[in-house]
Each structure stands twice: as C-alpha cells, then as structure tokens.
C-alpha positions as CSV (number, residue, x, y, z in Angstrom):
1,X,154.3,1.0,40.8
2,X,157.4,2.6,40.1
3,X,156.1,5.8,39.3
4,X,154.2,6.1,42.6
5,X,157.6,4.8,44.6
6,X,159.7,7.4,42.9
7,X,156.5,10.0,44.3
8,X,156.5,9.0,47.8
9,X,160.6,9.1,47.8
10,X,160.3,12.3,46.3
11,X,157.4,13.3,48.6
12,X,158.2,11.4,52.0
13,X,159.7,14.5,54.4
14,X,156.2,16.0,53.2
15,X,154.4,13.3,54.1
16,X,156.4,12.3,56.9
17,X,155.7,16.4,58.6
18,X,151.7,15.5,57.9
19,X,151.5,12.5,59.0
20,X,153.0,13.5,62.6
21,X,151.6,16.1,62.8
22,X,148.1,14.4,62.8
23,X,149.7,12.4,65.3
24,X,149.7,15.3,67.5
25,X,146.8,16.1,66.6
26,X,145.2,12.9,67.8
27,X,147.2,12.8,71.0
28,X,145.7,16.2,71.8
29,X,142.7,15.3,71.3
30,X,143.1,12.3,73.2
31,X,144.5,14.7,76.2
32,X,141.1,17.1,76.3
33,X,138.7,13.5,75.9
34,X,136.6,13.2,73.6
35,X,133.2,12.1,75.0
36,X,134.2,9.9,77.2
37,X,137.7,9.0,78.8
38,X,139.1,5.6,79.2
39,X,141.2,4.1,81.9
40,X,143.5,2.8,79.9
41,X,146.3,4.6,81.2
42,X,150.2,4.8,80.8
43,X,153.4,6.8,81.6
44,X,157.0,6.3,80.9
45,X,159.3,7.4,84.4
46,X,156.4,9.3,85.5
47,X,155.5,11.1,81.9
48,X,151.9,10.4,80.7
49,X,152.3,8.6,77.4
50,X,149.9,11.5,75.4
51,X,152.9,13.9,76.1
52,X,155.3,11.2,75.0
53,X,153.9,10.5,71.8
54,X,153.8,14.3,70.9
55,X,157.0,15.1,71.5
56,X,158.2,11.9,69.6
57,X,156.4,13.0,66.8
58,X,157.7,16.4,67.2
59,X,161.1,14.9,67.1
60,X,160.3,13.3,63.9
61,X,158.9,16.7,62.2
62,X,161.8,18.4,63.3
63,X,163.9,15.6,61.6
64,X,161.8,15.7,58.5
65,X,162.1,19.1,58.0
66,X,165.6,18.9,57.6
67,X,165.9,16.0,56.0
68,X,167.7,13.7,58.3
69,X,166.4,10.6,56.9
70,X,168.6,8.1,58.8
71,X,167.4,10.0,61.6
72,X,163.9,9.9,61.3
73,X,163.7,6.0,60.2
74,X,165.7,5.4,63.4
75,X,163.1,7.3,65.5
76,X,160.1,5.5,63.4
77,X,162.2,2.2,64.4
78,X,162.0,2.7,67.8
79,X,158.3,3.9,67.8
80,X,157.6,0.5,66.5
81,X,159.5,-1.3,69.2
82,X,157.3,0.7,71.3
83,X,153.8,-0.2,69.9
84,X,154.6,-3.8,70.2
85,X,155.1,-3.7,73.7
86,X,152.0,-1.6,73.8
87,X,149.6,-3.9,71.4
88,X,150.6,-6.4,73.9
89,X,149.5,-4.6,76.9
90,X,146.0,-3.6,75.2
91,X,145.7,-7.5,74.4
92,X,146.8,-8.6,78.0
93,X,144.3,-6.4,79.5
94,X,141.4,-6.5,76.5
95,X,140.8,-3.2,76.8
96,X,141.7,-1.1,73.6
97,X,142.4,3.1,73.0
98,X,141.1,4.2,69.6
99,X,143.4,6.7,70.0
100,X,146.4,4.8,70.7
101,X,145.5,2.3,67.9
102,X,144.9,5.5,65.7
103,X,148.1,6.7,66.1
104,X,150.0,3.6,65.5
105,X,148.9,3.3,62.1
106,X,150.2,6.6,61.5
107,X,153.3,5.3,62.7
108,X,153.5,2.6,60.8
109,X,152.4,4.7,58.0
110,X,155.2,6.8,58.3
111,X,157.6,4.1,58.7
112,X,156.8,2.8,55.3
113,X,156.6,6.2,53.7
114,X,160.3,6.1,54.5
115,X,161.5,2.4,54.3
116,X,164.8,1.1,51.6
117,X,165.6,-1.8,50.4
118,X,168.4,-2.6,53.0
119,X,171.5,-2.8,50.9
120,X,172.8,-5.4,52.8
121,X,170.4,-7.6,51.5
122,X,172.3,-7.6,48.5
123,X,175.6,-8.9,50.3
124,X,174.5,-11.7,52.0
125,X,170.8,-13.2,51.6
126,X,171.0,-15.0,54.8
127,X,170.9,-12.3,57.3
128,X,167.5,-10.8,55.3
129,X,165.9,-11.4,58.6
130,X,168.3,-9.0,60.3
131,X,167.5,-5.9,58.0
132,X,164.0,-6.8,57.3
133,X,163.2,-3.2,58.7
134,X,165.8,-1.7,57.0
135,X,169.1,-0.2,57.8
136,X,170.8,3.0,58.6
137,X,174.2,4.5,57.8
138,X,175.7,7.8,59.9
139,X,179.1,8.7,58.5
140,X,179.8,10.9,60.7
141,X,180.0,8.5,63.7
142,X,181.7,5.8,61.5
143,X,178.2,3.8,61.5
144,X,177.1,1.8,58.2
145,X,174.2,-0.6,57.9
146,X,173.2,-0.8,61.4
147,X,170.1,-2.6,61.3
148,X,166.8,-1.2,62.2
149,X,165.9,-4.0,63.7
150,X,168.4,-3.6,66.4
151,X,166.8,-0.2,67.4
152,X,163.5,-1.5,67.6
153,X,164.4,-4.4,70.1
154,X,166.2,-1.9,72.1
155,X,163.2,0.7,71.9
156,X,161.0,-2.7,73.1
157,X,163.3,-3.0,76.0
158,X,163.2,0.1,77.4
159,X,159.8,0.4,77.3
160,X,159.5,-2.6,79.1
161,X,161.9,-1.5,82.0
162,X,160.2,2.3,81.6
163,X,156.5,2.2,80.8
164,X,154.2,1.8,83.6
165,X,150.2,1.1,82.8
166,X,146.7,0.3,84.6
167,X,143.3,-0.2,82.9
168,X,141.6,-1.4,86.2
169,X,140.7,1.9,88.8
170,X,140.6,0.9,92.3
171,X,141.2,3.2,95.7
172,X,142.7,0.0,97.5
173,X,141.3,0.2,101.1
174,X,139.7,-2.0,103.3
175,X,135.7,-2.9,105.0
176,X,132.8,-1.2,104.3
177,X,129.9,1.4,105.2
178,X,127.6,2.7,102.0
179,X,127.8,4.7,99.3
180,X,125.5,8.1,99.6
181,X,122.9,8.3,97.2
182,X,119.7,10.8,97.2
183,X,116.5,10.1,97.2
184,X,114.7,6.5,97.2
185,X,112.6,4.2,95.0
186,X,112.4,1.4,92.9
187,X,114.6,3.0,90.2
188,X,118.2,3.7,90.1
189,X,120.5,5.9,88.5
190,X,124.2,5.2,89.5
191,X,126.8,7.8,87.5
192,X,130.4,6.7,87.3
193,X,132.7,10.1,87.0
194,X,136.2,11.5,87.7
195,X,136.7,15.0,88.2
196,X,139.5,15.7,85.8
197,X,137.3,14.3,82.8
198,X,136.2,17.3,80.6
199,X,132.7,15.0,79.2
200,X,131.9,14.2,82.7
201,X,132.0,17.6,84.2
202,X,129.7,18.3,80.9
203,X,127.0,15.9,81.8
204,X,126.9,16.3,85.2
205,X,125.7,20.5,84.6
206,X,123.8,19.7,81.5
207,X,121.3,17.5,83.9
208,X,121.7,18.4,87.2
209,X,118.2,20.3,86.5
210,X,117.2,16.7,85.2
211,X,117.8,14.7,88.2
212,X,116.7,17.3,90.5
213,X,113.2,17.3,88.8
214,X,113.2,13.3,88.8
215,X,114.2,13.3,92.3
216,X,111.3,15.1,93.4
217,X,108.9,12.2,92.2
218,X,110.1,10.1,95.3
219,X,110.5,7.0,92.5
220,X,113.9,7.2,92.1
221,X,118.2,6.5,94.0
222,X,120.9,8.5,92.4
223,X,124.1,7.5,93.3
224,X,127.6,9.2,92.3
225,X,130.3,6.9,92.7
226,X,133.7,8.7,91.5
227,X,136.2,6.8,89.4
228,X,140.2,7.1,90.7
229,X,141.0,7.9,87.1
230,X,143.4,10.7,88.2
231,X,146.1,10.4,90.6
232,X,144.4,13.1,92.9
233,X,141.1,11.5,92.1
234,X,141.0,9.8,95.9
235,X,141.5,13.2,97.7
236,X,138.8,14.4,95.7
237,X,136.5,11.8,96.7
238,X,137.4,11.8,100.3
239,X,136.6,15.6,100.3
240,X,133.1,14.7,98.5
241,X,131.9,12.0,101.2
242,X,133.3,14.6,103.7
243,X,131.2,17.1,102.5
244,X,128.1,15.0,102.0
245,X,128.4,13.8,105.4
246,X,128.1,17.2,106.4
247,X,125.1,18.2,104.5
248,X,123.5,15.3,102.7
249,X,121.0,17.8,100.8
250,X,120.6,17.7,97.2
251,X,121.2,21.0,96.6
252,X,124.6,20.5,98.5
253,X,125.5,17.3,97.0
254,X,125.1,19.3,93.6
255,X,127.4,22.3,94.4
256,X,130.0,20.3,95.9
257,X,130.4,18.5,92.9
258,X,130.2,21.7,90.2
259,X,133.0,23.0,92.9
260,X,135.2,19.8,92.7
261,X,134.7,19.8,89.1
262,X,136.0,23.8,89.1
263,X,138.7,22.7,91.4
264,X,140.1,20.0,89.1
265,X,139.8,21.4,85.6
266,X,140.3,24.9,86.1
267,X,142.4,25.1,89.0
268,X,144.0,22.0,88.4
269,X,144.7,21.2,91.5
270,X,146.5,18.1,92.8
271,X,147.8,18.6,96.4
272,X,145.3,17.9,99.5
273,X,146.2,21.0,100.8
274,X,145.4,23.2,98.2
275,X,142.3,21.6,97.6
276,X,141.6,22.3,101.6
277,X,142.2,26.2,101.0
278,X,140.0,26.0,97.7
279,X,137.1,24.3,99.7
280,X,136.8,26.7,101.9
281,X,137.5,29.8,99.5
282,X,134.1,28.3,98.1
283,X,132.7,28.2,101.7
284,X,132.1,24.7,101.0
285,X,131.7,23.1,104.9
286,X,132.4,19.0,105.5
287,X,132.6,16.8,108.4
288,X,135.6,14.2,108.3
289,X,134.4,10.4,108.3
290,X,135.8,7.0,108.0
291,X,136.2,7.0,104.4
292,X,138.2,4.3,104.2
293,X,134.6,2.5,105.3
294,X,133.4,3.6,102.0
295,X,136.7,3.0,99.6
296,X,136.0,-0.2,98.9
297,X,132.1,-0.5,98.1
298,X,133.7,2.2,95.5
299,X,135.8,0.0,94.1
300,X,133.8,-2.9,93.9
301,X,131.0,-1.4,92.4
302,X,133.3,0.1,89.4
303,X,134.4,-3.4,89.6
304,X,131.1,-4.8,89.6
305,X,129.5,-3.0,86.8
306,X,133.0,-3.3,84.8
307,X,134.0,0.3,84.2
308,X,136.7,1.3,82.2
309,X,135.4,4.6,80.8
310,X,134.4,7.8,82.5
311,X,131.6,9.5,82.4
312,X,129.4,5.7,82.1
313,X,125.8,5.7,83.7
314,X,123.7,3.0,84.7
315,X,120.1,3.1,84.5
316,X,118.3,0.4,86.5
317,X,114.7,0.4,86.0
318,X,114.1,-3.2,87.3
319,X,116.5,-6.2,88.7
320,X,116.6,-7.6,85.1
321,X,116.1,-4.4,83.1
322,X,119.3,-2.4,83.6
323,X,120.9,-0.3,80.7
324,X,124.4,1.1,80.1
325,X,125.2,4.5,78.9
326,X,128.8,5.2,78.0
327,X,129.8,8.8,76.9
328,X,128.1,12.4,78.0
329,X,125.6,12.0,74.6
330,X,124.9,8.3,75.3
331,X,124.0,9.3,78.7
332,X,121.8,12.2,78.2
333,X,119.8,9.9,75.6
334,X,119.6,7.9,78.4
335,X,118.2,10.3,81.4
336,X,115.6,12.1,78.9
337,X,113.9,8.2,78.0
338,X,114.2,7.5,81.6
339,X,112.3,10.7,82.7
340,X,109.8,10.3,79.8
341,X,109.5,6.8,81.4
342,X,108.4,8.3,84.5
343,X,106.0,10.9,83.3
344,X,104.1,7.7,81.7
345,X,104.1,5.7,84.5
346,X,102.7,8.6,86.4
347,X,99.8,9.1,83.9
C-alpha cells in the first residue's frame, strides 16, 4: 500500500493533467449531445455550467502543470462544495445527467489523487472533523493549515446564491387552440424536438422520407410539438406555427423545419429579428396567429407525456398500446417497426 501511495504522490500532477482533461472531454461532449439532450439545465450568473466545468478543469491543468499543489487541492475543494449542491439539485428534481455524474467522479478522483494527511491532525485530535478534507498552507500570503473544509462550504455557498437550474421546459402562457399535426388516422406519431439539439435535427432528415411515405397511407397523425430547451427555443416555435398557419402542407411543414434547424445550429441564431431576416432570406412565407392559444397545449403535452429529453417520440398505435422512443437511434428503431406495422396491416 505504501508503494502504490508513494506512486500516486510521485505521479499525481500526471494524473491530476489526465484526469481533467477527460473532464473536458466529457463536458464537450456533453455540449455537442450525444444522442439525445436532456433538460437538465444549469448556469452560474448567466454562464452555462458545461463552460464552467471546462474552464475549472482548465484551471486545475494549468495548476498541475506547474505544480501548485496547494492550489489545485484548493480548486478540487471547492469543486466538491460544488457537486454537493448539485447532487442535491439532481435528487430534488429526480432527474439525473450521466454526464454531470461522470464528471464528478473524476473530480473526486482527482481530489484523492492529491489528498495529505492534514498535519493538524497531529496537534489536536479533536478538530479531525475540521481538516477531514485536508488542509493547505500559502507562505507567501502568511496562510498555514487553512482547512479545506472551509473552502468547500464557501464554494457550496456561492453556488447556492449563483447557480440557477430547470429540469421542467414550459413556454408559460395562457388558454388554448390545437397543436398542428398532418394527416389523420387511428395512429399517432407525436415527435418532441428543440432546434438547437444536434440528435434531433439528425432524426428529423434521416425520416422525413419515412413519414412522408406513411403519411400517404391516410392511417396515420404526426404531430411536432417543440421543446423550449433553448432560450430562443419559443421564437423558434412561434415562427413554426406562423409558418404552418400559412401553408399547412407537408412539404411546407417539412422545409420549415430543415430551415429552423439550419437557422439554429448553423447560424446560431438567437435574436427574433435576425431570425425574421433569415426566414425570409429562405423565402420562407408565414401568417402571424394567436400563438399564445397554442403555448400551453405545448406545454402540457411535454408535461403530459413527462419529457425531459430531446429528441423523444411517441408512437401510439392504440389508447393502451403506446411506446416511447428516447434518442435519434431509439427512435428510428421505432418509425421502421411502425411502418413495417403498417405494410402488414395493409396486406
């Protein structure tokens, strides 16, 4: 045991470097979405907690590399502060990131990769609980022992006062009118997307051709009901129902929707007003409605089928026989047994 101590001592602003740097990694993998993106969300004053965890990590590389140890311990202290508040959050609101939980345990990793015995353990037994965490010393600000502990309550502090969350999307308007949907029949198809989400822009072209063939049977309602995932995500939706009231055609519906997703992703626009002069740079026409009248059906179908994740389809092939697809993979599985479904019926 000693021999492997005396290796990770020797080791630990090696390890420490690797394991933040797959911290980034997983943070920006996070950022792009995987399959699927949650909406389990969270900033600190405004910053999307993604970019917050890279640069923290980048902070602690940067300390590594020089080996500032009381720095980086300090830094790892804080981080933990930090993912209690945010274990706590996940819990309140059962919902859970893989990505978040992911990158805590390399956090925690790294903390004990660089964890001492806290000399001050050896002065005085009864304030073990103070320096449990360990303790730092900074000469050159005339600092000895200060306890670790102390930095991660601060850290949990601030985070409370800073961090701002949601896991529950909602447009918050009032009454009521219909969601548009093509085509009719005894099946349904209802997608849940947002825009900005790289897997849902991915599922919606790889079976557009899909529905449009299905749709053309007469035996089937497609409905796309867009998620507020994004903080542009409403303007983007009120543009949609504009431009479906305008031209409720399928072939419409379709465009209007590869364009948004253009407008989102590689644009990346966020303003109304520059999403205006992008519509009609793609000649895209619309007709302004109430769509305040449709906000809330909106949100209470994402409420309704309990959405958290973008892109999730719902496949209803009868009042008790309705299945969930999470995830543009999941999903295609889903459309291609559907439209084998069909075929057989039809035979």
């Amino acid at each position: 045991m000693t021999g492997f101590t005396t290796m990770i001592r020797k080791y630990r602003h090696i390890l420490t470097i690797a394991l933040a740097l797959a911290g980034i990694g997983i943070m920006a993998y996070y950022d792009y979405c995987d399959t699927a993106c949650s909406y389990l969300r969270g900033d600190i004053c405004g910053i999307d907690l993604k970019w917050v965890g890279m640069a923290f990590m980048a902070a602690v590389i940067v300390f590594a590399a020089f080996k500032q140890t009381a720095f980086v311990r300090m830094f790892l202290a804080a981080g933990l502060g930090v993912e209690v508040h945010l274990y706590a959050f996940q819990l309140q609101n059962d919902v859970y990131c893989p990505f978040c939980l992911a990158f805590s345990v390399l956090l925690i990793a790294s903390f004990v990769v660089n964890y001492e015995v806290p000399s001050a353990w050896r002065g005085d037994r009864r304030r073990m609980w103070l320096y449990f965490l360990g303790e730092v010393n900074f000469p050159m600000f005339k600092i000895n022992k200060l306890p670790l502990l102390l930095i991660s309550v601060l850290a949990y502090l601030l985070i409370l006062v800073t961090f701002n969350g949601s896991v529950t999307p909602a447009y918050g308007q009032e009454p009521i009118k219909g969601i548009p949907a093509l085509g009719k029949g005894p099946y349904e198809i209802i997608i849940f997307a947002d825009y900005f989400c790289p897997p849902c822009r991915r599922i919606d072209t790889k079976a557009e051709p899909l529905f449009k063939e299905i749709l053309v049977t007469g035996q089937v309602q497609l409905a796309f009901i867009d998620v507020p995932f994004a903080s542009a995500a409403p303007v983007y939706a009120k543009y949609y129902l504009y431009a479906v009231n305008a031209d409720p055609g399928v072939n419409n519906v379709f465009h209007v929707r590869r364009v948004l997703f253009n407008a989102a992703q590689d644009k990346r626009i966020q303003k109304e007003n520059a999403l205006i002069d992008y519509l009609k740079e793609q000649n895209i026409k619309w007709l302004a409605m109430d769509e305040k009248s449709v906000f809330p059906l909106l949100s209470a179908s994402i409420k309704e089928h309990k959405v958290d994740t973008t892109p999730t389809c719902f496949i209803k092939y009868s009042k008790d026989n309705v299945k969930k697809y999470v995830g543009d993979d999941k999903i295609w599985e889903g459309l291609t047994q559907f439209k084998d479904h069909l075929l057989t019926q039809k035979k």
